[in-house]
N, C-alpha and C positions, 0 to 999 in steps of 0.2 A: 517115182521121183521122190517123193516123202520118202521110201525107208531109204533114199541115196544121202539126203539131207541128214537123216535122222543119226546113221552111220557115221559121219561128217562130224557128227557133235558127239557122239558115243567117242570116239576114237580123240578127238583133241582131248576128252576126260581124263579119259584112261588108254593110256599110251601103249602104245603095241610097238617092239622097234623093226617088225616089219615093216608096217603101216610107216614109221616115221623113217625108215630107210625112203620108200617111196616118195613121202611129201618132201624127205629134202631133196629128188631127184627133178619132182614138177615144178616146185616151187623158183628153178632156177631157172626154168623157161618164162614163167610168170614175170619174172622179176625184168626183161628183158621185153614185157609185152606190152605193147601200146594201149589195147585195153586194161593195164593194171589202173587202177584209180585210189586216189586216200580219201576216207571219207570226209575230214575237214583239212582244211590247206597248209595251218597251223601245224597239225603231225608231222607233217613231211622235213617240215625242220627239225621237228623234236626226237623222232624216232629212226629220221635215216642216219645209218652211219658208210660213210665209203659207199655209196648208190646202192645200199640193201636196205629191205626195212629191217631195224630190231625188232620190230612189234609186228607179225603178220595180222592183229586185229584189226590194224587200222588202214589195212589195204582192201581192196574189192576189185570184184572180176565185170567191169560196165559192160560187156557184152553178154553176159549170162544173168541179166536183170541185178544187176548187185550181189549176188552172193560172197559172201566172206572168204576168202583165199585159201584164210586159218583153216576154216571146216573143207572146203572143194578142193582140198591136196590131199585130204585124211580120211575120204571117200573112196576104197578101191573101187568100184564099180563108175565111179564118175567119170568122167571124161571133158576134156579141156572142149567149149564151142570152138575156137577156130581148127582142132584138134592136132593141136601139138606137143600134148601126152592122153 
């Protein structure tokens, strides 16, 4: 689980545009998912635009203990908990 995380933050760094062909593929089920969560209330107006965030930092996945969206789309090995990528 560590090198999945670890991978997650390797790859937001340093961009792969396989890796980001991917995240923008998961990210659209995310964005549509009941568990998406922002971590303060205030982002949600600041960074949503037209019901997406600009900013995937400021979203979280509350069914996978909080994990960052940003980093768990940029993970190929990861996998969505309810798994819908």
């Amino acid at each position: 689980m560590l090198f999945r995380i670890l991978q997650g933050w390797f790859y937001y760094f340093f961009k792969s545009p396989k890796v980001e062909e991917l995240a923008k593929k998961r990210i659209l089920f995310c964005l549509n998912c009941k568990y998406l969560k922002w971590y303060r209330k205030k982002d949600q107006w600041l960074y949503q635009d037209h019901g997406m965030p600009m900013n995937t930092n400021k979203v979280y996945c509350s069914k996978c203990m909080g994990c960052p969206i940003s980093k768990k789309i940029r993970s190929p090995k990861e996998r969505c908990p309810i798994k819908k990528w």
